[in-house]
C-alpha positions, -999 to 999 in steps of 0.1 A, spaced: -76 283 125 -62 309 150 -50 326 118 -77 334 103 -92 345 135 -65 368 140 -72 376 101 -106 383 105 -99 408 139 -75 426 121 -101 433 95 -130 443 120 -104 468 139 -89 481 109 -127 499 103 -122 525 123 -123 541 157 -165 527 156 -153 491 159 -120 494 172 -136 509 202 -156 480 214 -125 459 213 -109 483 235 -133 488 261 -138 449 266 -104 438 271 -103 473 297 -131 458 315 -116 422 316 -81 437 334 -95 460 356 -124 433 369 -92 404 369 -62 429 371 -33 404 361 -12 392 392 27 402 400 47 369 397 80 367 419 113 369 399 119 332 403 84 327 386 95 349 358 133 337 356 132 302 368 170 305 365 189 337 364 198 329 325 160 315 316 128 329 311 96 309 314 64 309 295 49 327 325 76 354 318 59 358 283 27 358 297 30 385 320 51 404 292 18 404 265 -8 410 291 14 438 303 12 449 266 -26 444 264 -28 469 297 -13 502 277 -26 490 242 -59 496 255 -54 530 267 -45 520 301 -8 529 297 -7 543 336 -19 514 352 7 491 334 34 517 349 38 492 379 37 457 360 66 477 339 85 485 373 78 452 386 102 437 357 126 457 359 129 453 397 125 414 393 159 412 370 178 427 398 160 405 426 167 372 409 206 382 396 199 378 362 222 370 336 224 373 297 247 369 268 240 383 235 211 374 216 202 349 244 159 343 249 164 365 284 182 394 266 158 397 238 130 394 263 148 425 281 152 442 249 116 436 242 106 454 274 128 479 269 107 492 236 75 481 254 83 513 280 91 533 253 58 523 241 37 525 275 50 561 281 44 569 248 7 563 252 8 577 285 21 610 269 -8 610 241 -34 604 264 -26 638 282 -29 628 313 -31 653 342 1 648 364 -14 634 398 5 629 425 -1 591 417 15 595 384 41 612 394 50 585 422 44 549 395 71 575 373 95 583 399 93 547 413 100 533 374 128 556 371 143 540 408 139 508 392 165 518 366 189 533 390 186 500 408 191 481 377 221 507 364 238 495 400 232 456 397 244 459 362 276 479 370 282 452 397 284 427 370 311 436 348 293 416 315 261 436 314 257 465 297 221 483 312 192 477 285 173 507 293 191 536 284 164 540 257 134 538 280 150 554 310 150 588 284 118 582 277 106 583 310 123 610 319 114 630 288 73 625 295 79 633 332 98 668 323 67 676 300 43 667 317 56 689 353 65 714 328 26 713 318 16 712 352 37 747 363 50 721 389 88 729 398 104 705 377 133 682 394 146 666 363 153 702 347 188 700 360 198 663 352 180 666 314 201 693 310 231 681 320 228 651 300 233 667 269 264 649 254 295 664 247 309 658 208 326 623 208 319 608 179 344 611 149 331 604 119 336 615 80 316 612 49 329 585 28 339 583 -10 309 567 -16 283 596 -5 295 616 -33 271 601 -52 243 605 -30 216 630 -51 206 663 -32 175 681 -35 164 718 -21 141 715 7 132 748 14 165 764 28 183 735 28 201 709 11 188 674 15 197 639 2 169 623 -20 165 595 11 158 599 41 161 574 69 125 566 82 124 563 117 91 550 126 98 517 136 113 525 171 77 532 174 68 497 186 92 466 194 72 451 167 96 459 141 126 441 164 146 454 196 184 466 197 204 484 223 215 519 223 250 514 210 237 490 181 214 523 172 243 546 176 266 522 150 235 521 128 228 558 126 271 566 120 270 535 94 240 557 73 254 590 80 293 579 68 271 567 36 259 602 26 224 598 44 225 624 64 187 630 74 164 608 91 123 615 93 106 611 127 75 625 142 59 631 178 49 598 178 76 573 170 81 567 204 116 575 214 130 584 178 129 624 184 160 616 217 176 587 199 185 612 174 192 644 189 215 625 215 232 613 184 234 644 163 253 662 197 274 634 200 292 645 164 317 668 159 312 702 148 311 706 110 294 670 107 268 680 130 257 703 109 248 687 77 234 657 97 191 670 92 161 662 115 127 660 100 100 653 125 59 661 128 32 677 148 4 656 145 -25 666 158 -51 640 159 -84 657 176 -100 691 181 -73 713 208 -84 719 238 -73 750 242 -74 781 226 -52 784 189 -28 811 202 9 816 189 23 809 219 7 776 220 20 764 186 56 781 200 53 761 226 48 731 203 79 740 177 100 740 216 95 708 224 103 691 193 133 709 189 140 705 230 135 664 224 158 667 192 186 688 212 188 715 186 170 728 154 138 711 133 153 714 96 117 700 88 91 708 107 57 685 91 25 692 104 -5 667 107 -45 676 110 -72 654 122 -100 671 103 -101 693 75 -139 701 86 -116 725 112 -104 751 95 -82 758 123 -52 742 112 -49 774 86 -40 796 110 -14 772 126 1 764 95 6 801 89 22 809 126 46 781 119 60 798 84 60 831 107 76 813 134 107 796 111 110 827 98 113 846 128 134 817 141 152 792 119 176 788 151 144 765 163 126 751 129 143 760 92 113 750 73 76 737 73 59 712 56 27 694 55 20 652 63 -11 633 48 -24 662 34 -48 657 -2 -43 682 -29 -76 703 -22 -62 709 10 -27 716 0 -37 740 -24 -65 756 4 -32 758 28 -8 770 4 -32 798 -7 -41 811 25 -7 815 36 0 831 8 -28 859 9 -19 861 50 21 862 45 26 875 4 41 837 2 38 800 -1 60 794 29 56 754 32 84 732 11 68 697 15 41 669 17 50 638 32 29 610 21 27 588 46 17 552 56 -18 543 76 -38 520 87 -57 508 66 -47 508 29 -17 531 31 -18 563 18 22 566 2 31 566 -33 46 536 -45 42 514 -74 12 504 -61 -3 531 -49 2 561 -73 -25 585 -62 -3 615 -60 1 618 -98 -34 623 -102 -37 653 -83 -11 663 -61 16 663 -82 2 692 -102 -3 717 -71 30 704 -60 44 717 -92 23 749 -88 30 762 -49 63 748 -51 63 722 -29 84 686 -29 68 652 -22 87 630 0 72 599 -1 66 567 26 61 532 21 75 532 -14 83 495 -6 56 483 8 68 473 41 95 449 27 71 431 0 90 446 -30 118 424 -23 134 395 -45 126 375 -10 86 379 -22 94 365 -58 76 337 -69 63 330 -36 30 322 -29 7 349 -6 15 349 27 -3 338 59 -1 371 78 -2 355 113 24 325 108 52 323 131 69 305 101 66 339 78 75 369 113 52 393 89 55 428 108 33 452 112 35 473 88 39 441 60 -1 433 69 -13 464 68 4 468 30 -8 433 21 -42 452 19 -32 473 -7 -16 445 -24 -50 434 -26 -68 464 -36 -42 471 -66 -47 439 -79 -37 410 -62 -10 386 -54 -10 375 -91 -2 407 -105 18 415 -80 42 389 -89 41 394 -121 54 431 -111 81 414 -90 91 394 -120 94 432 -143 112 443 -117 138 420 -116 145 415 -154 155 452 -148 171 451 -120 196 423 -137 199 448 -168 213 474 -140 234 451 -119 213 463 -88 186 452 -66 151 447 -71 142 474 -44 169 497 -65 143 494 -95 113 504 -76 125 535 -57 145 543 -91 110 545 -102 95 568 -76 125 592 -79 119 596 -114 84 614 -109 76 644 -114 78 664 -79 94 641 -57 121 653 -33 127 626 -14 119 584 -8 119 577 31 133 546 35 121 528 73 155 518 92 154 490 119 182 506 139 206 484 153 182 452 138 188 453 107 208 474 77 208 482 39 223 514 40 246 503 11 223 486 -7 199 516 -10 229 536 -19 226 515 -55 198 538 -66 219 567 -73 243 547 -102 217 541 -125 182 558 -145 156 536 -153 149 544 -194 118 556 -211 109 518 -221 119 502 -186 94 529 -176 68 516 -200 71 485 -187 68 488 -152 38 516 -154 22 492 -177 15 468 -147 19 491 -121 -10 519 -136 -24 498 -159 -24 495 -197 -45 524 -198 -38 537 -160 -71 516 -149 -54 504 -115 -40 539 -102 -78 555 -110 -97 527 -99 -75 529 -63 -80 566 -67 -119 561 -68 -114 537 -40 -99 554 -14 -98 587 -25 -66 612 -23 -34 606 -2 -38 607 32 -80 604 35 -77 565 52 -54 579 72 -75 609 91 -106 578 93 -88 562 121 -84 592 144 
């Protein structure tokens, strides 16, 4: 069955860079020997308010062109979409096939660009021209759009993105940079009006370095990909005031969560002053193989700048991501960064670390502290991967064997990711059999296949409902949710800040239904109970995935 087939390549990329390469480089060859073919707007939109199959066609090969690290060459199939809206006077309504489709393509720029961004491409003056001519595609499509009362444009999203990667990347190049000017001028003036509500007085706060930060943060790593669902920018904006009104007043992004870093900052400038202020960015440097250039302070200056230039103001958290601890370069970084918050908090108020184990933790936390006199890092963010998911959930406990005690001795918070497994600790997953993880019936995403592996690797679906089932009994004591009762239980640890919760801005929303976690403490016995299936009787599961995969963040760095 094409499930299992889709199963089975899942498994055989998930390996590692060794396997996943060969996959890469074949479909490469197949696209540039058989480049895919343009199709005319009526093709594509066989009436103004339809798409055809060929549409969807042309939409995942265009996909398969930058997944496979050809994100400049799919810069005119991109183009050529947007243009072929406009040529064949298309229409859509709300949720319709053809606006979803739109929407879709929308995140698959954000994507595309993205990649193009990563790769760290040299700007030719081809590249320059497929981004200049993407960007007059927009402005033709911002016209048709105006010309048609009805339509609202679909790519304010990617339109920033575009613009954002060409700014960088002239800026690289020492090339005068024409979008200077209009980047800067787009910086929004305070228009949104918004107050904390009754209800975020109960929202728990916890001492992140310097600043005061609520015990969830909203994860933002699903803009990453239109995988996880597309929405426009005005849904995001009513999502992102919805959470903030709540009390959840920080949000966790990184380099690489495609447009998340602008999405945010444009949002954040858009509130008055006062609110703006206790609304909190947390975001990454991730660096994900060797530098190619020399490890000066002014380069990793030059890195804190551009987050905080995408963000439109100051990094509260600044969390920093190393590809190989076999480099011991990342030491030195790590202590610049503490100098340079120190030196100036107007840019970054505090550093923290991402994926790190605890040897390395306590390697980084020492040598700071010998270089500087102290610790200077607040955090470790344990976040998902790959393969089996490095995060600290029910399932995955590795952080209390190990990092929870230099936590507790440098001083440092956890804040942890994936502490729902992607959705599967859900009263939705109760007495259900396993999933297929490529049926259209079950719209698994992403992130829910890659967790069914550590599903699997705790101890399978059996015991994973009979967790489910635990879970719920409690939950029903508490007059909560099921999700309540296993984030209750993360909270509870020793050394953790923070849970981040992933938001699907503007796709979905359970902002108020997280907010249940904060009227309740799980007991000493409902503890028992759920560490008795979740560890073990004896702690057997959380050592025996310990011995598997080693400490947090370890499957992570094997992909890279």
């Amino acid at each position: 069955p094409s499930t299992w087939l889709q199963s089975s390549l899942r498994l055989l990329v998930s390996q590692g860079t060794s396997t996943q390469n060969h996959f890469v480089q074949h479909i490469r060859n197949r696209i540039r020997e058989s480049p895919p073919p343009f199709p005319n707007a009526q093709a594509l939109f066989p009436e103004p308010t339809t798409v055809s199959n060929e549409c969807h066609n042309y939409l995942a090969l265009t996909r398969c062109i930058f997944s496979s690290k050809l994100a400049e060459d799919s810069l005119p199939y991109l183009t050529h979409f947007v243009r072929a809206i406009v040529q064949r006077q298309a229409i859509w309504s709300h949720q319709s096939e053809l606006e979803m489709a739109i929407l879709q393509l929308g995140g698959d720029i954000v994507q595309a660009v993205q990649a193009l961004k990563e790769s760290q491409p040299n700007l030719t003056a081809e590249l320059e021209g497929r981004l200049e001519d993407l960007l007059s595609s927009f402005r033709e499509c911002t016209a048709y759009c105006k010309s048609k009362e009805m339509l609202g444009f679909p790519f304010s999203r990617a339109e920033k993105q575009v613009r954002g990667v060409l700014f960088s990347l002239r800026a690289q190049s020492g090339r005068p940079n024409g979008e200077k000017e209009e980047e800067e001028a787009e910086v929004p003036a305070p228009s949104l009006s918004l107050s904390l509500s009754e209800r975020s007085k109960k929202v728990e706060m916890f001492k992140l370095g310097p600043i005061n930060a609520p015990r969830l943060l909203n994860g933002l790593w699903q803009l990453s990909s239109p995988a996880w669902g597309s929405s426009t920018s005005e849904h995001q904006e009513q999502a992102l005031a919805q959470l903030v009104e709540a009390g959840l007043t920080m949000a966790d992004m990184a380099d690489h969560y495609g447009d998340a870093e602008l999405i945010y900052g444009e949002f954040r400038n858009k509130l008055m002053p006062g609110l703006n202020g206790q609304v909190l960015a947390a975001t990454k440097w991730c660096v994900f193989s060797k530098p190619q250039q020399a490890i000066t302070e002014d380069w990793v200056l030059r890195a804190v700048h551009e987050r905080s230039r995408r963000l439109g103001g100051r990094v509260e958290l600044l969390q920093f991501h190393w590809y190989d601890y076999e480099d011991k370069d990342y030491l030195e970084i790590l202590t610049m960064l503490v100098s340079i918050a120190r030196r100036q908090p107007h840019l970054v108020s505090a550093v923290g670390l991402c994926n790190f184990d605890a040897a390395h933790t306590a390697e980084a936390c020492e040598y700071i502290l010998a270089k500087t006199g102290s610790v200077g890092l607040v955090s470790n963010q344990v976040q998902a991967s790959p393969e089996s998911m490095g995060l600290f959930s029910l399932l995955d406990s590795r952080p209390l064997h190990e990092m929870c005690a230099v936590c507790q001795r440098y001083g440092l918070k956890l804040l942890t990711y994936g502490s729902l497994c992607g959705g599967f600790l859900s009263p939705k997953w109760l007495n259900r059999t396993a999933p297929d993880l490529y049926s259209t019936a079950e719209q698994l995403t992403p992130s829910q296949r890659k967790y069914f592996d550590i599903i699997s690797a705790w101890g399978g679906w059996a015991d994973f409902q009979r967790l489910l089932s635990i879970l719920d009994g409690i939950a029903g004591s508490h007059g909560v949710k099921l999700t309540n009762i296993a984030t209750r239980w993360v909270l509870q640890k020793p050394n953790v800040g923070a849970v981040i919760v992933g938001t699907r801005l503007g796709v979905s929303a359970h902002g108020n239904d997280n907010l249940c976690v904060f009227d309740f403490d799980l007991s000493e016995d409902e503890v028992a109970a759920i560490n008795c299936i979740a560890l073990g009787e004896r702690k057997e599961k959380s050592r025996a995935l310990f011995e598997r995969l080693g400490d947090c963040g370890n499957e992570y760095r094997a992909m890279h």
